[in-house]
C-alpha positions in Angstrom: 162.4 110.2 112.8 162.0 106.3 114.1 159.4 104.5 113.0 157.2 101.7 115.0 156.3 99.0 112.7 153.3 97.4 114.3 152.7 93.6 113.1 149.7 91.9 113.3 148.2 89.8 110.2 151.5 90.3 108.4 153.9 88.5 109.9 156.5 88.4 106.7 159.3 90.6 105.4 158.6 90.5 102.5 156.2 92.0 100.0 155.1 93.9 103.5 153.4 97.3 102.5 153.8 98.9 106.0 157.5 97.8 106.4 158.4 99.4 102.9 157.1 102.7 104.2 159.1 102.9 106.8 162.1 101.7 105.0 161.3 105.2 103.2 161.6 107.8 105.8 165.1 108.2 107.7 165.8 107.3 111.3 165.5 103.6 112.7 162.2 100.7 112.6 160.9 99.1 115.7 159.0 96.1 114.8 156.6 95.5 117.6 153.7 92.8 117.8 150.9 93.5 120.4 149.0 90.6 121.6 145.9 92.0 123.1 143.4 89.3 122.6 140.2 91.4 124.8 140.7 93.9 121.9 139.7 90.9 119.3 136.0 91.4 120.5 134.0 88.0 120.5 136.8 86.0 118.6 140.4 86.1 120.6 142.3 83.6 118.6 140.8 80.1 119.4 144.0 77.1 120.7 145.0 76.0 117.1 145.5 79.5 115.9 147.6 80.5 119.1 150.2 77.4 118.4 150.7 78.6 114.9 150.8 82.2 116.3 153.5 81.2 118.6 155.6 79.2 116.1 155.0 82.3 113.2 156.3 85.2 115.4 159.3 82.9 116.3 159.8 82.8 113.1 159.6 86.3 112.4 161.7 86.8 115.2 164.8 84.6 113.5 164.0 86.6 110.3 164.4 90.1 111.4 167.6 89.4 113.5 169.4 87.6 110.5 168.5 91.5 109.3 170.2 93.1 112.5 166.5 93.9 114.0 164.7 92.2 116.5 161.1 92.2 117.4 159.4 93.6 120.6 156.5 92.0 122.3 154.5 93.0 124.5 151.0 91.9 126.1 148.7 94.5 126.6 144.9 95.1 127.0 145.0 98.6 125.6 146.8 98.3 122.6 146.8 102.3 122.2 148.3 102.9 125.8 151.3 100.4 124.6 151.9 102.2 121.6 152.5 105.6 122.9 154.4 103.7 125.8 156.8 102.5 123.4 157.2 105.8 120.6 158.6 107.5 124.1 160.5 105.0 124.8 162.2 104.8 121.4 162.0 108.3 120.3 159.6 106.6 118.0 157.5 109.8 115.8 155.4 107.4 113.1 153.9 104.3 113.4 152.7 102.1 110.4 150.4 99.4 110.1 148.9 96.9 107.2 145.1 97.1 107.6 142.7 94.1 109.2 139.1 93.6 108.6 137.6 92.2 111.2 134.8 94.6 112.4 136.8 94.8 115.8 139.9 95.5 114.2 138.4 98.6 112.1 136.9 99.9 115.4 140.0 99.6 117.5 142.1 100.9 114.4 140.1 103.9 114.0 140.4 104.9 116.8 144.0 104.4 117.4 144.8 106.4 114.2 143.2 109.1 115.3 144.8 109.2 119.3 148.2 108.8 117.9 147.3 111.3 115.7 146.1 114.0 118.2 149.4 113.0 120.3 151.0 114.5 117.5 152.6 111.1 115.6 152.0 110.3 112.4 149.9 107.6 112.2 149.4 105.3 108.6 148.3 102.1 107.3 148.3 100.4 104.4 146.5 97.5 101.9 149.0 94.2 102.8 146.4 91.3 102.8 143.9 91.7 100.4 144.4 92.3 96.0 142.2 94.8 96.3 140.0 96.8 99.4 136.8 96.0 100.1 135.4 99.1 99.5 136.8 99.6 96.5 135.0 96.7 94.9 131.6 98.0 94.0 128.5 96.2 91.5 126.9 98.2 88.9 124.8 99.8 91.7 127.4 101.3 93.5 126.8 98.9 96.0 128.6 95.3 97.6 128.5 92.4 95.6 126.6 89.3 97.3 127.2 86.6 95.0 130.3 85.2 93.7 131.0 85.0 90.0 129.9 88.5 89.3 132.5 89.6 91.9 136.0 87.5 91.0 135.1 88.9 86.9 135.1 92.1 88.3 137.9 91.6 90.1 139.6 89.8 87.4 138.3 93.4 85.3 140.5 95.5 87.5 144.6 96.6 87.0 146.7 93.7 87.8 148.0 93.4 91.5 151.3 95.5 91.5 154.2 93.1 91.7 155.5 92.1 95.1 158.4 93.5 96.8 161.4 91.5 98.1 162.3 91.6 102.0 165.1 94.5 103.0 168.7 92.8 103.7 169.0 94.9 106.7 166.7 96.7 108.7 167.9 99.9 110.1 168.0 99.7 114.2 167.0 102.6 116.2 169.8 104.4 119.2 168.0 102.8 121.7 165.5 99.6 121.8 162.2 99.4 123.9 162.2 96.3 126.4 160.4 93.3 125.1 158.6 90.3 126.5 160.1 86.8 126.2 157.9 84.7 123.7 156.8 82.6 125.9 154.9 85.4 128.3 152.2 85.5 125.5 151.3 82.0 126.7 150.2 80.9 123.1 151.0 77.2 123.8 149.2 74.7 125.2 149.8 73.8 128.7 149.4 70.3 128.1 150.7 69.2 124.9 148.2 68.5 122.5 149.9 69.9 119.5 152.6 66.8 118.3 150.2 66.4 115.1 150.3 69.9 114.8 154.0 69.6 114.8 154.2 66.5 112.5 151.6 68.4 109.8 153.3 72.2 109.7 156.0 74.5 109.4 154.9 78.5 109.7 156.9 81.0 108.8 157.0 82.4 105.7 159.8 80.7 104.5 157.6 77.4 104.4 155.0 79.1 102.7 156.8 79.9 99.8 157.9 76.7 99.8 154.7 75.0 99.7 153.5 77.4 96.8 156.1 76.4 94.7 156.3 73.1 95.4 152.1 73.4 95.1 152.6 74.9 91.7 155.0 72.5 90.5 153.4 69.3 91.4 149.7 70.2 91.6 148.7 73.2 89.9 148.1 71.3 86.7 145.6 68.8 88.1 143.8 71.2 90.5 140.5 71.4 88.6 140.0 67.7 88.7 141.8 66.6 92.0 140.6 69.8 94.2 137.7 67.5 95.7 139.6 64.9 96.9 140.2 64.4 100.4 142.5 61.5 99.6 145.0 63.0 97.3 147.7 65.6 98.5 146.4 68.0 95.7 145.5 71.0 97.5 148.2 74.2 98.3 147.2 74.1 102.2 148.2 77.8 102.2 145.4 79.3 104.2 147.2 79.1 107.7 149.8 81.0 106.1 147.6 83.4 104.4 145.5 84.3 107.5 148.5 84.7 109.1 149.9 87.0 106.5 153.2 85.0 105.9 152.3 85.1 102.2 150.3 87.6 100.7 147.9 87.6 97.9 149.9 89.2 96.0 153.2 86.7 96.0 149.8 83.7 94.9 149.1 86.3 92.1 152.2 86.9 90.7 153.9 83.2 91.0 151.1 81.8 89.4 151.1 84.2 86.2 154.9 83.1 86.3 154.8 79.5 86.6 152.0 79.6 84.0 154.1 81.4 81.5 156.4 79.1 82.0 154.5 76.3 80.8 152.3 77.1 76.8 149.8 74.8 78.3 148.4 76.9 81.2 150.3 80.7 79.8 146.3 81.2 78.9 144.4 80.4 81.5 146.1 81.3 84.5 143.6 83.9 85.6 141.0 81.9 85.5 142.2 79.1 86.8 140.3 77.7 89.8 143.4 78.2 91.8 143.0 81.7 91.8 139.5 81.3 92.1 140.0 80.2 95.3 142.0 83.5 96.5 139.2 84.9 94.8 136.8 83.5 97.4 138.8 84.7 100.1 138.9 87.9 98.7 135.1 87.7 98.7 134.6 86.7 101.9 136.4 90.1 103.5 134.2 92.2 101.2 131.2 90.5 103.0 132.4 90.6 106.4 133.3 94.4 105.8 129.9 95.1 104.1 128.1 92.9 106.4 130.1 93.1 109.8 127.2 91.0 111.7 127.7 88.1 110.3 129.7 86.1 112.1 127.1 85.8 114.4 123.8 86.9 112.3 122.3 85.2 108.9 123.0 87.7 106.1 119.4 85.9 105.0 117.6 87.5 107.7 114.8 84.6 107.5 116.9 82.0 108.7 117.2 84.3 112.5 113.4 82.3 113.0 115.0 78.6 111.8 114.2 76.0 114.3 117.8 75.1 115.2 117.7 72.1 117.6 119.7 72.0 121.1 121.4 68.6 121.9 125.1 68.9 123.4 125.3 65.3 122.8 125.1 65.0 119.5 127.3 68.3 119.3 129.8 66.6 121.2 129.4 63.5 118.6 130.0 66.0 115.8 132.8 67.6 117.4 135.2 64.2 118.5 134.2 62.4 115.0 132.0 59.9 116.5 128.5 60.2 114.2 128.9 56.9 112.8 129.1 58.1 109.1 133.1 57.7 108.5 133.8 60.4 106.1 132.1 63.3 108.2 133.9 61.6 111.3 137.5 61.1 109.5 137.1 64.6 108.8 136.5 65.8 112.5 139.6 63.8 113.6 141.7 65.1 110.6 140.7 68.4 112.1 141.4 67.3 115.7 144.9 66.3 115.6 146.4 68.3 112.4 144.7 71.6 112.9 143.1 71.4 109.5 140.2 69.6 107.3 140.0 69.8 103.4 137.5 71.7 102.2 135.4 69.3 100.5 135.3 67.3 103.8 134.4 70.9 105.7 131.6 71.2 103.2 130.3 68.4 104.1 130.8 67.8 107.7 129.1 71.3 108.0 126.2 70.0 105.8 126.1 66.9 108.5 125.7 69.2 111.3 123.7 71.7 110.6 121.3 69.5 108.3 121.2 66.2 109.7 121.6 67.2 113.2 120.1 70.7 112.8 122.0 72.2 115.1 122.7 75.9 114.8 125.7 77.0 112.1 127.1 79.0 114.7 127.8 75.9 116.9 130.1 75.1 113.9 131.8 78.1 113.3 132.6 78.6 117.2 134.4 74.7 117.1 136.2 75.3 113.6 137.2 78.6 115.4 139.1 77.1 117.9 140.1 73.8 116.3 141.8 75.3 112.7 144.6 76.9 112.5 143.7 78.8 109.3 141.1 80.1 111.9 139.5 83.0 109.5 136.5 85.3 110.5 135.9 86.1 106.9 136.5 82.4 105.6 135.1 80.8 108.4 131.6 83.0 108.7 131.4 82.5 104.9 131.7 78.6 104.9 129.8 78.4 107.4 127.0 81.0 105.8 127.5 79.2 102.8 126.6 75.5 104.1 123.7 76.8 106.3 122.2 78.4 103.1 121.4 81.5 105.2 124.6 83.7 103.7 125.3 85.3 100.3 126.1 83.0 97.2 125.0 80.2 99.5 123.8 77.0 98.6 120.2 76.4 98.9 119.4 75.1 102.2 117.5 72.0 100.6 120.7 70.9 98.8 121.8 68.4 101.4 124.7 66.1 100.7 124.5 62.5 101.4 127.5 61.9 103.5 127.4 57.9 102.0 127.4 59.4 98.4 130.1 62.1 98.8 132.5 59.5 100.2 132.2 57.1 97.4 132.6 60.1 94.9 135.4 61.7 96.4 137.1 59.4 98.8 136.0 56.3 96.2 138.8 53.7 97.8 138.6 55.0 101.4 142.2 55.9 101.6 140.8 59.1 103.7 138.8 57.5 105.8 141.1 54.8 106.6 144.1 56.8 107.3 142.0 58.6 110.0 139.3 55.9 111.2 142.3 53.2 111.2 139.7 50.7 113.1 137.3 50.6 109.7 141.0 50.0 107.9 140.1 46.4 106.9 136.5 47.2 105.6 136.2 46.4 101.3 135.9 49.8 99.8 132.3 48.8 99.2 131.1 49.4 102.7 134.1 51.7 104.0 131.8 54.3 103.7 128.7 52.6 105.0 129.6 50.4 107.6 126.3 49.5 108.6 125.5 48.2 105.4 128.1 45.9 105.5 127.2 42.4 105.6 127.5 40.1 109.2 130.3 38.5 107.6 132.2 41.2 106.2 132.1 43.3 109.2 133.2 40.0 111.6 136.2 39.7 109.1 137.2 43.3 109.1 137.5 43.2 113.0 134.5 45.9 113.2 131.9 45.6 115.5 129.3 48.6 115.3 128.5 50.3 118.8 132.1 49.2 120.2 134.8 49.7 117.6 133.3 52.6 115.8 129.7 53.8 116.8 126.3 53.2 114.6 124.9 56.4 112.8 123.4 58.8 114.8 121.0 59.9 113.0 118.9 57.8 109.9 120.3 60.4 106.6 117.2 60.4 104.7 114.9 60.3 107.8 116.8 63.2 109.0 116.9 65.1 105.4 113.2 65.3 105.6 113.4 66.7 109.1 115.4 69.3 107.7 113.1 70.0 104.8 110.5 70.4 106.9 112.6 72.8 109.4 113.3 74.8 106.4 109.3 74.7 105.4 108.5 76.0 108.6 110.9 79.2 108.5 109.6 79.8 105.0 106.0 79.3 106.7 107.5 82.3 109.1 107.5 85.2 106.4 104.4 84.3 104.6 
């Protein structure tokens, strides 16, 4: 009785609930990845998440023939079609699968399960991405939480995550292998190579992202709470490419972190409530929303903020998009993002903040260019950042809190190491005007070798002028429901 493993968010060996169910049953595994991008509804993956796609399943690839098994690709616009295709092919009579999320992926998994069902395999899937299932996480009403706190105590209420599982030493082959696609037919990369800081800035594969957990917990994990917020410091875990692509899982963060805190008397009593796991906690949160609330990605969850006068001026998109606003941390951040594939969060905060509050231009316009541009690319964590900034989602921040881009830099980049490793022509600037060029004395700037409007550009928009444009924007949608 062979068994099709079919990848998809998961691409790890180990701690993989659908691979240890078919390591149960007798008869060979087939792991197979499908990539049928029409079948990902409004959001195929955007360019950034296709590189590391690319580099994770060669990874994958390496992994499961160290274990004498190999992986079969395919590309397919009918994802169903291919899997019945390939259980004749291999004699195949059960196919397994970790769950997704997205509200595609529940619609196109439904109704798989069912087909291969009624063709008479067995058809199962399984919980490998989240700690716990969004439906399972309920507030005192029986009904989905919307804010935060209330839902990481519960969470933190509930049995402890069951303990991860290691990877198989050897998978067992089937008599007789499908055929599989070379690598390079799912044209992931780019055709013209825009990835070298991509290169330079990552390794995927799960084998790198237990390496950056423990080399996260080791050096970092102590001074989280107080370095999290700063851009300039390497004091963040920069898992989430490798969580969204389900090289680690939840799970592995869970249990290494109750192990590294017992470890050490100093943190053995506040490991689960460290802000660390708060942070997986977040993520957590934001699939319970997207499953509860499957429009958002596109709609407010605040349905008041579908009347929001959102502006429409492709220019100063485009400003926003190449880092070229004129206020240095929102544009170091935008280039960070650029040419590495990734932007702290603190900075994303912010930069969204710029966009859709001193520009006013519609969240969505954001999510759509972080969607493309990140390789943690996350429809959960990216509709819920987004949400959150625009103040239209749950838990969000009030749409009149409006950070000061000038402020934010001073508090949290407060030498300019951030913004002059990624805006090297302000380099020279004295950290007193790094983060306000404009300000800067004649003489200063003349010294520094900057020259507004030629070197690097003069605001585009007047911050406090522009913060009472937005106040008024959001007096006017109030003005809508009264």
């Amino acid at each position: 009785m062979h068994t099709i493993l079919w990848f998809r968010q998961d691409l790890r060996l180990d701690d993989n609930p659908a691979l240890g169910a078919a390591l149960t049953h007798p008869g060979g595994i087939v792991p197979v990845y499908l990539h049928a991008p029409a079948e990902e509804g409004a959001w195929p993956p955007g360019g950034a998440s296709r590189w590391w796609l690319h580099h994770s399943l060669q990874r994958l690839c390496e992994e499961l023939e160290r274990r004498g098994s190999r992986l079969c690709l395919s590309v397919t616009d009918d994802s169903l079609a291919e899997l019945l295709r390939l259980a004749r092919l291999c004699g195949a009579e059960r196919v397994v699968w970790n769950r997704r999320y997205e509200p595609a992926a529940i619609a196109r998994d439904r109704v798989t399960k069912g087909a291969l069902r009624a063709a008479g395999l067995s058809a199962e899937s399984y919980s490998g991405a989240l700690l716990n299932e969004p439906w399972a996480v309920r507030n005192k009403n029986a009904g989905p939480f919307q804010v935060f706190t209330p839902f990481w105590r519960h969470c933190l209420s509930l049995p402890e995550p069951a303990a991860p599982t290691p990877a198989p030493e050897r998978l067992p082959a089937p008599p007789r292998w499908p055929p599989s696609r070379p690598l390079g037919d799912l044209a992931l990369l780019p055709r013209i190579d825009w990835a070298g800081g991509f290169r330079s800035a990552w390794v995927p594969g799960s084998i790198a992202a237990q390496s950056l957990l423990q080399q996260f917990l080791a050096a970092s994990f102590s001074a989280y709470p107080q370095q999290r917020n700063r851009p300039d410091l390497a004091a963040t875990s920069r898992l989430s490419p490798h969580l969204h692509f389900g090289e680690i899982s939840p799970r592995q963060i869970w249990h290494a972190t109750r192990l590294h805190a017992a470890r050490s008397s100093a943190e053995s009593a506040a490991w689960r409530q460290s802000q660390f796991l708060a942070e997986v906690g977040w993520r957590e949160f934001a699939y319970h929303l997207l499953y509860h609330f499957p429009a958002t990605p596109l709609e407010p969850l605040r349905s008041q903020f579908s009347r929001f006068p959102w502006r429409s001026d492709e220019p100063a998109l485009r400003r926003w998009q190449r880092g070229l606003t004129g206020f240095p941390l929102v544009d170091a951040g935008m280039r960070e993002l650029w040419n590495t594939g990734w932007m702290h969060n603190r900075v994303r905060m912010i930069a969204g903040s710029f966009l859709v509050k001193d520009l006013l231009l519609p969240w969505q316009a954001g999510a759509r260019w972080f969607w493309d541009t990140l390789v943690d690319a996350d429809l959960a964590s990216n509709t819920l950042g987004w949400q959150w900034v625009a103040g239209c989602g749950a838990d969000a921040a009030p749409y009149f809190r409006i950070f000061n881009p000038v402020l934010q830099g001073k508090k949290f980049d407060p030498e300019g190491a951030y913004v002059r490793r990624w805006i090297p022509q302000l380099a020279r600037l004295p950290n007193d005007w790094i983060h306000e060029p404009w300000a800067a004395p004649p003489e200063a700037r003349a010294a520094a070798g900057v020259v507004l409007g030629d070197h690097y550009p003069h605001p585009i928009v007047n911050h406090e002028r522009a913060r009472m444009a937005a106040l008024a924007a959001l007096a006017a949608a109030r003005g809508q429901d009264t």
